[in-house]
C-alpha positions as CSV (number, residue, x, y, z in Angstrom):
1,X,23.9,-68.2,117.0
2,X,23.3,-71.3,115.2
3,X,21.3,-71.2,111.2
4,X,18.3,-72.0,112.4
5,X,18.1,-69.0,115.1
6,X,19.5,-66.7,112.2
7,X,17.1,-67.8,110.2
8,X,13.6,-67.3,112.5
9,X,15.5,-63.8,113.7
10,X,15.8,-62.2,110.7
11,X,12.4,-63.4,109.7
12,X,11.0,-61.5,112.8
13,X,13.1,-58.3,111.8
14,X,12.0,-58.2,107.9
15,X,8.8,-58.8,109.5
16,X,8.9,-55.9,112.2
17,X,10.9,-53.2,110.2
18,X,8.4,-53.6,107.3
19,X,5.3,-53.4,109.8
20,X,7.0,-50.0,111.2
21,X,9.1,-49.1,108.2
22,X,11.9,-49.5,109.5
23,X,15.2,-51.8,108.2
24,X,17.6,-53.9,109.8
25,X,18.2,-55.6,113.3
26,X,19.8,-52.7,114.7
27,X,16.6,-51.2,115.4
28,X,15.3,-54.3,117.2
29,X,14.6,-52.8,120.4
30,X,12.9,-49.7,119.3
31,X,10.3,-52.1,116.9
32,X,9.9,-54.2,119.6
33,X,8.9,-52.0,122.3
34,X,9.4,-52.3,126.1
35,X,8.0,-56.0,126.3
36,X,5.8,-55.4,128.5
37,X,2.4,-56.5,127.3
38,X,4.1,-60.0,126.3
39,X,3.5,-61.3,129.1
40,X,-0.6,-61.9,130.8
41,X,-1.6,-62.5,134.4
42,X,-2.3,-66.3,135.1
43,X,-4.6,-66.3,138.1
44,X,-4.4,-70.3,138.4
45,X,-0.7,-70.1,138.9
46,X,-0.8,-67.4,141.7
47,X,1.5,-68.4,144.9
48,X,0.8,-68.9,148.5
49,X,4.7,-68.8,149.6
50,X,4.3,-67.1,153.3
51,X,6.5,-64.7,152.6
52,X,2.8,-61.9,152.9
53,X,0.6,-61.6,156.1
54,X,-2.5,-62.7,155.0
55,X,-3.5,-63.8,151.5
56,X,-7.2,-64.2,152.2
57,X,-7.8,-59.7,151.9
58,X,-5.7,-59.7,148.6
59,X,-8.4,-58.8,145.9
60,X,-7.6,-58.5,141.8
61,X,-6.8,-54.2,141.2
62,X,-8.1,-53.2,138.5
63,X,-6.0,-50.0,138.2
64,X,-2.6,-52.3,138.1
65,X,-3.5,-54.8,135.4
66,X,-5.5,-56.9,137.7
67,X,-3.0,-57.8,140.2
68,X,-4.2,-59.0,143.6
69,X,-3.4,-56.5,146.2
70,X,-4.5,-55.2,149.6
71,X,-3.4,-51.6,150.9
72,X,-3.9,-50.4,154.9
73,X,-6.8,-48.1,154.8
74,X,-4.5,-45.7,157.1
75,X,-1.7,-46.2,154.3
76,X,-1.0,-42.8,153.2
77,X,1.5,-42.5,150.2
78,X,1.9,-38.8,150.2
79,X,3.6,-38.9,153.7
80,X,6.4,-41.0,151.5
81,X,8.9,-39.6,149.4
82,X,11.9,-42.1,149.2
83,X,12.0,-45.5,148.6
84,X,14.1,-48.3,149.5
85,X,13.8,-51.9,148.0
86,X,15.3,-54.5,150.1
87,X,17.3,-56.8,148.7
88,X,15.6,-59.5,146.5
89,X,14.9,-63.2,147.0
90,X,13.5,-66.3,146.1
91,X,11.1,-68.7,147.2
92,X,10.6,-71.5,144.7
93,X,7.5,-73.1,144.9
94,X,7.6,-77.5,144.9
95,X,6.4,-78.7,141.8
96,X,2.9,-79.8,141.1
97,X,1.7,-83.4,140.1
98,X,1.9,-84.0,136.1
99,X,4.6,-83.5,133.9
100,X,4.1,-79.3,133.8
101,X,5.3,-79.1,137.4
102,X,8.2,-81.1,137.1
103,X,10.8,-79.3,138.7
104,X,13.5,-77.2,136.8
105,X,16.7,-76.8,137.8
106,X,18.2,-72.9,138.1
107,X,21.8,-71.7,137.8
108,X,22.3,-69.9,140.7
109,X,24.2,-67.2,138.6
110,X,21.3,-66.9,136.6
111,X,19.1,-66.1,139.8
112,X,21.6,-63.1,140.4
113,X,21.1,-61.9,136.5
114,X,17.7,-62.2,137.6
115,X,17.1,-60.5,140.8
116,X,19.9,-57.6,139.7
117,X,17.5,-56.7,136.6
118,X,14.5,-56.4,138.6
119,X,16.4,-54.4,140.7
120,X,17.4,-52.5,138.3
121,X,14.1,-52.1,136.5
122,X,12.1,-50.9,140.0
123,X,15.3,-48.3,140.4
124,X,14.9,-47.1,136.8
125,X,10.8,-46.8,136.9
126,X,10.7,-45.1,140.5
127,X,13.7,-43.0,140.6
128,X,12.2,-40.3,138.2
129,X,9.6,-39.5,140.9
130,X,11.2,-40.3,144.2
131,X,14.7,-40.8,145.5
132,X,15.4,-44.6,145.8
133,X,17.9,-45.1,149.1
134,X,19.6,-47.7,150.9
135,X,18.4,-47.2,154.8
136,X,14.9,-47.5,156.0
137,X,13.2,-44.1,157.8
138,X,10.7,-41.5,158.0
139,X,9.3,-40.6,154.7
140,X,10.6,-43.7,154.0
141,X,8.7,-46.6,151.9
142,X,10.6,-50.0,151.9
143,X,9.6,-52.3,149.4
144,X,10.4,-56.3,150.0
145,X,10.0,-59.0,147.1
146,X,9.6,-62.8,147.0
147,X,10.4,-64.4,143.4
148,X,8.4,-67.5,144.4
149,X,8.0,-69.3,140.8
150,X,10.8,-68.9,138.0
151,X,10.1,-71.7,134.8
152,X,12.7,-70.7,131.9
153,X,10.8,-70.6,128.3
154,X,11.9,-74.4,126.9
155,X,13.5,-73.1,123.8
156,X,13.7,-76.2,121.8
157,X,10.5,-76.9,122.0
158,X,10.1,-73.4,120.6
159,X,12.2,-73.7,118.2
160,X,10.4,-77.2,117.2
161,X,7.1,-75.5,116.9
162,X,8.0,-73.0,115.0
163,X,10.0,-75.3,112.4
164,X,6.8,-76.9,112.0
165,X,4.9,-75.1,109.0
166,X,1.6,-74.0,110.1
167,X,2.0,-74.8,113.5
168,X,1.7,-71.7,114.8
169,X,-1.6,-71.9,114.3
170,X,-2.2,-75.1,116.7
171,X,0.2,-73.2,119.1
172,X,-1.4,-69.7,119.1
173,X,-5.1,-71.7,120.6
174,X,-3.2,-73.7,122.8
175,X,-3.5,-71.0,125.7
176,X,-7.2,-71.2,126.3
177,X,-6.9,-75.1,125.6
178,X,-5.0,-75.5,128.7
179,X,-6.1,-73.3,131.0
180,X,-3.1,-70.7,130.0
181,X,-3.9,-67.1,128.7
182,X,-4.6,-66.6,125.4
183,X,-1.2,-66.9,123.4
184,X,0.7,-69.1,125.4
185,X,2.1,-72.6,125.3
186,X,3.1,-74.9,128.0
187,X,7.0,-74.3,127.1
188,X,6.9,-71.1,127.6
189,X,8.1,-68.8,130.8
190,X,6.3,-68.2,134.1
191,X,7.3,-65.8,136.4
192,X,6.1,-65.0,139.9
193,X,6.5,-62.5,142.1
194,X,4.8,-61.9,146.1
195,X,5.4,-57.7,147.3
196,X,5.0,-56.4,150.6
197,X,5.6,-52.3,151.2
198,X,6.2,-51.2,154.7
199,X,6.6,-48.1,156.5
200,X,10.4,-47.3,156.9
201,X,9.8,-45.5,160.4
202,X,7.9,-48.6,161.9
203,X,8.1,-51.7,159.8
204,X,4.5,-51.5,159.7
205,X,3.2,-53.6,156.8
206,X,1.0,-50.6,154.8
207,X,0.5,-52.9,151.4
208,X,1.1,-56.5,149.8
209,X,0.5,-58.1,146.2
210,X,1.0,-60.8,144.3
211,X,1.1,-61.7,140.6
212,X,2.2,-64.6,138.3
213,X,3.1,-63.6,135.0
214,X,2.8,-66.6,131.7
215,X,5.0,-66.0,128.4
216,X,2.6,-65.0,125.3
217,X,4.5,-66.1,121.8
218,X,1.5,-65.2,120.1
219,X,0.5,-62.0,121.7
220,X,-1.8,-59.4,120.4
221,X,-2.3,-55.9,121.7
222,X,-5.7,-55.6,121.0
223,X,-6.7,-52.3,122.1
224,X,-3.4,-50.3,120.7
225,X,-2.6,-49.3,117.5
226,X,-1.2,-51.1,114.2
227,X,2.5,-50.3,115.3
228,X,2.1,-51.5,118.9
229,X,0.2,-54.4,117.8
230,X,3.0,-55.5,115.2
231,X,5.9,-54.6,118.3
232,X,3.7,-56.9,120.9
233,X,3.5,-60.1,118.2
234,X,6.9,-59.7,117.0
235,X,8.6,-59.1,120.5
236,X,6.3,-62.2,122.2
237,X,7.4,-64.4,119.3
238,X,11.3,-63.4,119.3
239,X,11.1,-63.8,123.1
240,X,10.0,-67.1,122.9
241,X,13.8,-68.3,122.1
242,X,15.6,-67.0,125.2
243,X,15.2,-68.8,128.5
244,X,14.9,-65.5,131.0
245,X,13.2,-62.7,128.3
246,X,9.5,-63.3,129.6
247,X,10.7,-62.5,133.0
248,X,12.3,-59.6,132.4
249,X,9.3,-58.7,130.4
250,X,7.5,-59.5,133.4
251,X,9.9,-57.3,135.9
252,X,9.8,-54.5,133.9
253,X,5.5,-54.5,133.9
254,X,5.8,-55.1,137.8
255,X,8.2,-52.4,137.9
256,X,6.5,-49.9,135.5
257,X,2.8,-50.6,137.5
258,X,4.2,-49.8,140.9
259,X,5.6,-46.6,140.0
260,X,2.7,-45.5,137.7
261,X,1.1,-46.3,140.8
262,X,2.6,-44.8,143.2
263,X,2.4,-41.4,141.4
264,X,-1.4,-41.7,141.1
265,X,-1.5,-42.2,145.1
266,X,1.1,-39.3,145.8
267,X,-0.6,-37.1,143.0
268,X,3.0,-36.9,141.5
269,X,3.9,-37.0,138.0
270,X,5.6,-40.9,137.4
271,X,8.3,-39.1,135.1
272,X,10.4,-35.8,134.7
């Protein structure tokens, strides 16, 4: 890690630990929360990859964060009590006219890293409730994901801003100013993600989603308290220097919606 990273992380930590009284970088993941509400919904930036039926019935859910989704009116989750999820993929999307969609290049090993975490993450949030298993069946509900948009957080151009003094202030309206949610910058992370649920007995498609998920340096947690508010600024600002952190961020909110979900549905508690 070179001075300049030391120097803006243990800014962030003395900044954290004396928000939560708490010392050192030790603690870093327990002041900075899960992550989770780093990252905002970006409704302009929502993909049309193929990989779902028919995008036309999807319709923003209120009860997962907004997400556009569509669920089979016969679709009834009690009848399922496992879950598989198929192996994941990716679908990049062509880049758009102007500079922002020029296209970035992505190490393939760092698609793997990728597509094992959210793995991992939809494992970890579901298997509390339900047993996650490898072969589709009765009782069975197979999920199927698309990544189809991953842009890696530019992190010299973070680390530029930020060197600036008082530009954090330009950077922290700069959302709004182009079109982004509030908090964001054009460097920073997008992630997207297309989900389709089927019935393990038929194949019969029974649900689908879709979401695209923008990096917030300069997010603010509103409507929690003092200590989540200081873990969601300090957690979007330290993530803003790693290439991959808002997508994880963003996996483990996709991940943590579905199975909060899923437990409303089944009228099962989401953890034991």
């Amino acid at each position: 890690m070179n001075f300049k990273v030391r120097k803006i992380t243990l800014g962030v930590c003395l900044l954290a630990g004396a928000t939560l009284l708490m010392s050192g970088c030790q603690t870093y993941d327990s002041v900075l929360g899960s992550g989770t509400s780093v990252t905002a919904t970006d409704t302009a930036r929502l993909t049309k990859s193929g990989f779902l039926t028919d995008y036309a019935r999807l319709k923003p859910n209120p009860a997962i964060d907004g997400i556009e989704c569509w669920r089979d009116d016969r679709f009834n989750p009690k009848q399922f009590d496992k879950v598989m999820i198929s192996r994941i993929v990716v679908s990049i999307a062509p880049p758009k006219p102007g500079k922002e969609g020029e296209q970035t290049t992505i190490d393939p090993s760092d698609l793997k890293t990728l597509t094992d975490y959210f793995h991992s993450s939809l494992v970890k949030a579901l298997s509390p409730q339900m047993p996650v298993v490898d072969k589709a069946g009765p009782g069975v509900v197979v999920i199927r994901i698309a990544l189809t948009n991953l842009v890696p957080t530019t992190v010299t151009d973070s680390l530029a801003g930020t060197l600036v003094p008082y530009a954090f202030i330009a950077e922290a309206s700069s959302g709004a100013a182009t079109g982004r949610p509030a908090g964001s910058t054009p460097y920073l992370g997008e992630t997207a993600m297309e989900m389709q649920f089927r019935d393990g007995a038929n194949g019969q498609v029974v649900a689908e989603c879709r979401d695209t998920q923008i990096g917030r340096k300069y997010a603010a947690d509103v409507n929690g308290s003092a200590v989540g508010a200081a873990q969601t600024w300090a957690s979007g600002y330290m993530n803003s220097f790693q290439a991959w952190s808002y997508a994880k961020n963003a996996f483990d909110k996709w991940s943590m919606l579905v199975a909060q979900r899923f437990a409303v549905l089944r009228g099962v508690s989401p953890a034991k």
